[in-house]
VOKEMAR-181515 format. One record per atom (N, C-alpha, C): y, z, x; residue in one letter. Coordinates in steps of 0.1 Angstrom, whole numbers, padded with zeros to 4 digits, always signed. Each point is the difference from the previous one (the first is absolute). Layout:
YZXA
...
This chain:
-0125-0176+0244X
+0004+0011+0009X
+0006+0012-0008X
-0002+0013+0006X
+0002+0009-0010X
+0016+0005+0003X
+0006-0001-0009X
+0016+0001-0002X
+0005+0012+0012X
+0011+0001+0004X
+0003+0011+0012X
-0001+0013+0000X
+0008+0000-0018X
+0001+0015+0000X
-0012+0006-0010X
-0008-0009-0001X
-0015+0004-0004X
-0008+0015+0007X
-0005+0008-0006X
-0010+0009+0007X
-0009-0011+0009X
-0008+0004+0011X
-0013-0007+0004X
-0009-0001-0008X
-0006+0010-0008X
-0008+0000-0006X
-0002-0007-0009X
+0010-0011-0005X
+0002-0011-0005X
-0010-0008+0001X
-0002-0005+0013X
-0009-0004+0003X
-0011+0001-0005X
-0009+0013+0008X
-0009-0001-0007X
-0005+0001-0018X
+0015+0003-0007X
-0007+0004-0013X
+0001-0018-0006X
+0004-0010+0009X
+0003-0012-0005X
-0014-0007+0006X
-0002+0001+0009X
-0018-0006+0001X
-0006+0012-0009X
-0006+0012-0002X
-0007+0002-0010X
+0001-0008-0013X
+0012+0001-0002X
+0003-0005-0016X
-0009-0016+0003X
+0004-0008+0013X
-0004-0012-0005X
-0019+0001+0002X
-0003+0007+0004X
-0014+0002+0001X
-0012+0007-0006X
+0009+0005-0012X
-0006+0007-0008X
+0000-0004-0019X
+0007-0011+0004X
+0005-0011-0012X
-0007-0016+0001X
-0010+0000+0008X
-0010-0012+0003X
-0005-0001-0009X
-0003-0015-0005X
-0017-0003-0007X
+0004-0002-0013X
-0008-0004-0009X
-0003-0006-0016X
+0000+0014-0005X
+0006+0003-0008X
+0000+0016-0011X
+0004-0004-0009X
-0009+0003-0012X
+0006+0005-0013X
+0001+0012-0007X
+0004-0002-0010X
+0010+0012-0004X
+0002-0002-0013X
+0001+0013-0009X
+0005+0003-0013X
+0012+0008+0002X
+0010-0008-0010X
+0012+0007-0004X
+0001+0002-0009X
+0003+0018-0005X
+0011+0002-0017X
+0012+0000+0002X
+0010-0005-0006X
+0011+0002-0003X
+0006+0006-0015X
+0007+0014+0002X
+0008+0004-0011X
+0015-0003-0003X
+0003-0004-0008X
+0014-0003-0001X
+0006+0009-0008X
+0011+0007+0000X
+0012+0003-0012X
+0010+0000+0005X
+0007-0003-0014X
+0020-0003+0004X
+0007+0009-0012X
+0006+0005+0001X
+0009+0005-0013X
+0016+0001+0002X
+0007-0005-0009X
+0017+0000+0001X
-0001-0002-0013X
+0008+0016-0002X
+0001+0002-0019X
-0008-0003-0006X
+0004-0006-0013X
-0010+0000-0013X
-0016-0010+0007X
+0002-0009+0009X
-0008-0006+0006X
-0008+0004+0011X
-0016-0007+0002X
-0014+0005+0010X
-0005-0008-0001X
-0009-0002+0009X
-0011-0010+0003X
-0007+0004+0007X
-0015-0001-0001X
-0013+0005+0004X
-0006-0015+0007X
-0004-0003+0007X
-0012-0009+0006X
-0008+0006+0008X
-0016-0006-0002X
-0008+0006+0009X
-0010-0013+0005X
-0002+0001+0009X
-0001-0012+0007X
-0015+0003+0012X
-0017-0004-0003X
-0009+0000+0009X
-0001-0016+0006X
+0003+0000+0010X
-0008-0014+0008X
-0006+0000+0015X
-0008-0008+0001X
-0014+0000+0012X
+0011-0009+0014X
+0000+0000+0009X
+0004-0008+0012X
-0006+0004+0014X
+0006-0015+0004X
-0007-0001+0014X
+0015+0003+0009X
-0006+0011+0014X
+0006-0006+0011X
-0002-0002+0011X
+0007-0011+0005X
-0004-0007+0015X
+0003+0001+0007X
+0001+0011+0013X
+0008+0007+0009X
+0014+0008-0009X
-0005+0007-0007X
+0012+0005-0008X
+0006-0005-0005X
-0002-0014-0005X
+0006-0006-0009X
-0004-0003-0007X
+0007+0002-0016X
-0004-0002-0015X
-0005-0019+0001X
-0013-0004-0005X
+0001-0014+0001X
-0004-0003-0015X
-0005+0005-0009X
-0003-0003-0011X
-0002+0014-0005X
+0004-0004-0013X
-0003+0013-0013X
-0009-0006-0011X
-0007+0008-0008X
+0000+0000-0015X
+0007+0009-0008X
+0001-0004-0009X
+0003+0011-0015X
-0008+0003-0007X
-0005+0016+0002X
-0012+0004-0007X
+0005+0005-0017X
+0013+0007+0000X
+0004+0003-0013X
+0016+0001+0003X
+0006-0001-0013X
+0015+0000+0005X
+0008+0002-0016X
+0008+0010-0004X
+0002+0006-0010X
+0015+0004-0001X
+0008-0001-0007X
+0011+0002-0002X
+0004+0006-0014X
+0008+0011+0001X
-0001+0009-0008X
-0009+0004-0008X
-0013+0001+0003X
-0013+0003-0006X
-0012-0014-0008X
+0015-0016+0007X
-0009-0008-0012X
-0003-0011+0016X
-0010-0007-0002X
-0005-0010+0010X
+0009-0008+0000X
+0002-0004+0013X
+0012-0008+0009X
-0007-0018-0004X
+0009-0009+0002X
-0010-0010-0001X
-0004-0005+0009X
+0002-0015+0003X
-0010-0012+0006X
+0015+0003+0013X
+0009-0005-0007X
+0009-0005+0008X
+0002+0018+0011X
+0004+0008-0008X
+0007+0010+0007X
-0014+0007+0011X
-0015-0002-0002X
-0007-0003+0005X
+0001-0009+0018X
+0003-0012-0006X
+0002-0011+0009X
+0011+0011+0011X
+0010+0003-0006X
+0012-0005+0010X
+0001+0015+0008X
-0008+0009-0007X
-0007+0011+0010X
-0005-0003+0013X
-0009-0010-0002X
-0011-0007+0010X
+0008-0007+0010X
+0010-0008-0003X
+0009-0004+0009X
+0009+0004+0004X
+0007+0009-0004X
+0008+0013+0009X
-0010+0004+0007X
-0016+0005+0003X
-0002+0005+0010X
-0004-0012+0012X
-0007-0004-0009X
-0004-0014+0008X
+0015-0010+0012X
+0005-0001-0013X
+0014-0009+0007X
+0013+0009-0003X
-0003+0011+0013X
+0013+0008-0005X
+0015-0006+0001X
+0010+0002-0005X
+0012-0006+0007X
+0010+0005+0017X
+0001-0009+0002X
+0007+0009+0017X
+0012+0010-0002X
-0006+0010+0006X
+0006+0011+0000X
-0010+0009-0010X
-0008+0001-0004X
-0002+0008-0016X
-0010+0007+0011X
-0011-0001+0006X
-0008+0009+0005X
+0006+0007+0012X
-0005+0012+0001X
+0004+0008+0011X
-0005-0002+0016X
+0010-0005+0007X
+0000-0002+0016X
+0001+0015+0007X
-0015+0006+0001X
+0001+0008+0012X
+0002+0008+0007X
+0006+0006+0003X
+0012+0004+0013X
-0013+0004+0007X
-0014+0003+0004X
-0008-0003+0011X
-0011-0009+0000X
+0006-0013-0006X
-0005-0011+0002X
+0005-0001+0013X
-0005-0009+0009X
+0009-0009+0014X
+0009-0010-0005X
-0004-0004-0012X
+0005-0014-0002X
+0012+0000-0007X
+0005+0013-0004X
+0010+0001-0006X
+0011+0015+0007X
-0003-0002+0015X
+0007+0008+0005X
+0019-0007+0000X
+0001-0009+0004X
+0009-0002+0000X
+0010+0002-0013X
-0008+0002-0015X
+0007+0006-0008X
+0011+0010+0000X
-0006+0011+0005X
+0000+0014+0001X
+0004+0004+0010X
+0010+0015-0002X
+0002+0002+0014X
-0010+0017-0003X
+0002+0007+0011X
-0010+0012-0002X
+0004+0013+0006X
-0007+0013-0001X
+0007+0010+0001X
-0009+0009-0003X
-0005+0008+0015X
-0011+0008-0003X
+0005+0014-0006X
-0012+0004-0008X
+0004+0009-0005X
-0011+0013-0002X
-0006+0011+0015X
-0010-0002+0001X
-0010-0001+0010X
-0010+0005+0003X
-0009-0006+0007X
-0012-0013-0006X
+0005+0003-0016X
-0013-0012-0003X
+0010-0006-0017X
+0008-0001+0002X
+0013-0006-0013X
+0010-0006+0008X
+0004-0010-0006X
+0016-0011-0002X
+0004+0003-0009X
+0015-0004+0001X
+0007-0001-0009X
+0002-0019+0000X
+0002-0006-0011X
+0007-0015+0005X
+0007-0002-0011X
+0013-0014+0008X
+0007-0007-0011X
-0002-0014+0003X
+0005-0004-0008X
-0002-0011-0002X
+0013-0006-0009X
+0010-0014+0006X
+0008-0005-0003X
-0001-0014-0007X
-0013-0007-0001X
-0004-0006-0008X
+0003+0004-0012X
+0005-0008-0010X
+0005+0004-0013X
-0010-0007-0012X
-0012+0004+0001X
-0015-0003-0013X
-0008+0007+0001X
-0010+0000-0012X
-0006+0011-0004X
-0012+0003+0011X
-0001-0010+0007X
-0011+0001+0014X
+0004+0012+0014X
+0013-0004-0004X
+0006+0014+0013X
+0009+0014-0011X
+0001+0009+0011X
+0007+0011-0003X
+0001+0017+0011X
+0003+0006-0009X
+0004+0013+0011X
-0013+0007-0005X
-0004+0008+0013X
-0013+0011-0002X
-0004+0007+0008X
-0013+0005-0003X
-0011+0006+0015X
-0007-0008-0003X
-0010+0002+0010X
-0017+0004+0001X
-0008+0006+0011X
-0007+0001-0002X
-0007+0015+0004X
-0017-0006+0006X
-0004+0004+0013X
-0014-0003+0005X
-0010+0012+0000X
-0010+0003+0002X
-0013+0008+0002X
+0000-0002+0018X
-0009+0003+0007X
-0005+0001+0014X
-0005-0011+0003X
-0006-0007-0008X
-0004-0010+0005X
+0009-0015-0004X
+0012+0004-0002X
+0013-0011-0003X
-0002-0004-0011X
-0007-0002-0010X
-0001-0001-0012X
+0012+0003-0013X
+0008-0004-0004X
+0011-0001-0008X
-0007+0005-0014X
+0000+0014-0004X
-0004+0002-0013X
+0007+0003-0007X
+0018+0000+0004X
+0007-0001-0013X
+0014-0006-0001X
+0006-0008-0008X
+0014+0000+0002X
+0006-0007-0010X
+0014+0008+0000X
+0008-0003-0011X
+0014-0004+0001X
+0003-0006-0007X
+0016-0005+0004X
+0011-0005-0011X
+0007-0005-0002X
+0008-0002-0006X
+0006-0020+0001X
-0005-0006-0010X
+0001-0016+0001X
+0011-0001+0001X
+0008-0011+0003X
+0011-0007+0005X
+0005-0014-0011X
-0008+0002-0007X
+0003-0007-0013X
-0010+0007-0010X
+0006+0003-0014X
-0005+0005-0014X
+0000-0010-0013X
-0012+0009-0004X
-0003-0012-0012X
+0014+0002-0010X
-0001-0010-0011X
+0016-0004-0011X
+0002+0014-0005X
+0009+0008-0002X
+0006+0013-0006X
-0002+0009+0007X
-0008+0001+0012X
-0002+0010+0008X
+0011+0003+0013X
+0005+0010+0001X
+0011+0001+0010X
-0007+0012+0011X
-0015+0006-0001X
-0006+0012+0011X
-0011-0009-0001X
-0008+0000+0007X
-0014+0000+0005X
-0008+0008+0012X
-0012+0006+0000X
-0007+0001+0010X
-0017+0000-0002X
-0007-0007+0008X
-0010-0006+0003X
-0010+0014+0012X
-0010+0006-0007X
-0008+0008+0009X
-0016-0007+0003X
-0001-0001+0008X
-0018-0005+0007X
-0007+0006+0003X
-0014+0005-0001X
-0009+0012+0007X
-0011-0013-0001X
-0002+0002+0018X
-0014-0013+0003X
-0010+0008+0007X
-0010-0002-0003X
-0013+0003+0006X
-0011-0008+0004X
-0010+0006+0007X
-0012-0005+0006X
-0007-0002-0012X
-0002-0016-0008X
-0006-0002-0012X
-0014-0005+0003X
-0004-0005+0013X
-0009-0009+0003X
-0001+0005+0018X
-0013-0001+0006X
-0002+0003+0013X
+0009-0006+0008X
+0012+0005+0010X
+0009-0006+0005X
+0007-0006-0005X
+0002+0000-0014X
+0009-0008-0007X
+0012+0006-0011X
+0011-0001+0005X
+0007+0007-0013X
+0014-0010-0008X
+0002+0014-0006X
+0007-0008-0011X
+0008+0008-0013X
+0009-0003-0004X
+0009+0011-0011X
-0012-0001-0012X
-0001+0012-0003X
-0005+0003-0013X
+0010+0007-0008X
+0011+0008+0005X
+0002+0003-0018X
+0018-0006+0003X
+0006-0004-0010X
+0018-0003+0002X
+0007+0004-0007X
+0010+0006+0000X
+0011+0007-0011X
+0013-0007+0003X
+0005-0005-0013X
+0015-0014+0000X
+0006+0010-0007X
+0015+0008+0003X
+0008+0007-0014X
+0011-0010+0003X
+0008+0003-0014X
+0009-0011+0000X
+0009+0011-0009X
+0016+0002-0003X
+0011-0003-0007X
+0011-0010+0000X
+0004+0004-0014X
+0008-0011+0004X
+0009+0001-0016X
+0003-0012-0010X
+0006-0003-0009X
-0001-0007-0007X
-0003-0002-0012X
-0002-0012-0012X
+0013+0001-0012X
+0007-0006+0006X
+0014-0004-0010X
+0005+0016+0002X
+0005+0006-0007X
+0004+0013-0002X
-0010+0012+0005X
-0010+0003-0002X
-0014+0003-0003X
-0005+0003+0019X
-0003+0013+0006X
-0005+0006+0010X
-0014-0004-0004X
-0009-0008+0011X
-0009-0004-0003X
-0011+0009+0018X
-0012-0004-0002X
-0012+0004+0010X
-0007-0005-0002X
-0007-0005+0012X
-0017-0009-0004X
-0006+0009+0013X
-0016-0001-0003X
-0012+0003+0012X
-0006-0006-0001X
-0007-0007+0015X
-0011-0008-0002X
-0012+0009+0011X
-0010-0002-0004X
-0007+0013-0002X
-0012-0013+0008X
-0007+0000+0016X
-0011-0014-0001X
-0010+0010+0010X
-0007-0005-0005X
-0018+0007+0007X
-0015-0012+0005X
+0005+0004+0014X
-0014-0014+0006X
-0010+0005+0001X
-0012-0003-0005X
-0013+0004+0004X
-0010-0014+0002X
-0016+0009+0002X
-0010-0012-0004X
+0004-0010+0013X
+0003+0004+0015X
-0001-0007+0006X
-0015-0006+0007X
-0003-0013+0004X
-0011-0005+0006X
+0002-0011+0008X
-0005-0002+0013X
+0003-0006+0009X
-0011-0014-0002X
+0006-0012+0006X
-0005-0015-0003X
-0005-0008+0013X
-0011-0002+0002X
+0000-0014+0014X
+0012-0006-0006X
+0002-0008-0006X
+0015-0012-0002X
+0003-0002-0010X
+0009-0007-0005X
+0008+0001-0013X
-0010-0005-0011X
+0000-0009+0003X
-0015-0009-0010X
-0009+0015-0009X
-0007+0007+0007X
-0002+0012-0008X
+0004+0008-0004X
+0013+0004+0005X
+0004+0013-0013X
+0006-0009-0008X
+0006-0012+0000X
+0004-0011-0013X
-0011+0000-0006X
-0012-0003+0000X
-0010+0001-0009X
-0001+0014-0009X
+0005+0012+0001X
+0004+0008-0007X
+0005+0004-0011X
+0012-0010+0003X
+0012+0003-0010X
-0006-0007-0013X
C-alpha cells in the first residue's frame, strides 16, 4: 500500500517500474575505480557479462579485471562474482519506487514528476534522495545519499540515469558513487565511475547462461 504522505503518483510510477523490469536480460558492465588519500591511489578497472531476472542480478562473469594497471587474480576474480551474485543484506540498493520496499521510506513530493525520500534504515541499501519520472512514469533518474559508507569514508552519494535499453524494457545504464572521507591523517576521495550496455533479451535463463 502506498505510504500516506506519498504523492499518488506513486502509484503509478511503482507498477511502471515493476513492468518494465520483466524477463531474462543481459547486460555488460564497466566499472572504473579510484581512491586517493595522500601519498597513496588505486586504479581498478573492472568488464563483466550478467544476467537479469526481473531486475535481478542472477549471475555474472569476469571478462577482465585489473588493479593498478596489473591483472587481478583467480581469487579477487572469484569474490567479484560473488558480491554480485551473493550480495550481502543490506549492500544493494532497495528502491524507493519499488512496491516492495515502500515501507522503507517515507516520501515527499517535490514537483509534479520528482520525490524527495528518506529513509531510516541504517545500510547501504537505504538512504536520503530524489527521483524523477518522464510521462509515461518511467523513473530515469535518481540520486541519494547511503545510510551506511564504505571503511574511511564519512560523505557519500550515489547518482542513477535509467533508460529504455530494450522494447519496453528498462534499466540504469550509466552510475556515479563519490565518496570522502579519511585515511589515518591523510583527506582521501574515491569515484566509481559504472557503464551498462549490450543489453539482449532471453525466452529463459537456460539461454542467456549459455552466453556467459
Amino acid at each position: 500500500m502506498i505510504p500516506a504522505e506519498a504523492p499518488p503518483a506513486l502509484t503509478q510510477v511503482a507498477q511502471r517500474f515493476s513492468e518494465s523490469t520483466r524477463g531474462i536480460v543481459s547486460f555488460r558492465m564497466h566499472r572504473v575505480f579510484d581512491a586517493r588519500a595522500g601519498f597513496s591511489k588505486r586504479h581498478e578497472d573492472l568488464t563483466l557479462n550478467g544476467i537479469y531476472d526481473d531486475g535481478t542480478v542472477v549471475r555474472v562473469h569476469v571478462v577482465s579485471y585489473s588493479i593498478d594497471g596489473k591483472p587481478a587474480g583467480l581469487a579477487a576474480q572469484t569474490a567479484v562474482e560473488q558480491g554480485w551474485e551473493h550480495p550481502k543484506p543490506g549492500d544493494v540498493f532497495a528502491p524507493p519506487f519499488d512496491r516492495r520496499n515502500f515501507a522503507a521510506y517515507q516520501y515527499q513530493g517535490d514537483g509534479p514528476s520528482k520525490v524527495d525520500f528518506t529513509s531510516s534504515v541504517r545500510d547501504a541499501a537505504h538512504g536520503d534522495g530524489t527521483f524523477s519520472w518522464d510521462a509515461q512514469n518511467n523513473v530515469v533518474a535518481y540520486s541519494y545519499q547511503p545510510n551506511a559508507l564504505p571503511p574511511h569514508a564519512s560523505f557519500g552519494e550515489i547518482t542513477d540515469r535509467r533508460a529504455e535499453v530494450l522494447p519496453g524494457y528498462w534499466a540504469v545504464t550509466q552510475e556515479l558513487q563519490s565518496y570522502k572521507g579519511t585515511v589515518g591523517p591523510f583527506p582521501g576521495s574515491g569515484v566509481v565511475q559504472l557503464t551498462f550496455s549490450d543489453f539482449r533479451r532471453f525466452p529463459d535463463i537456460s539461454s542467456a547462461l549459455n552466453t556467459l
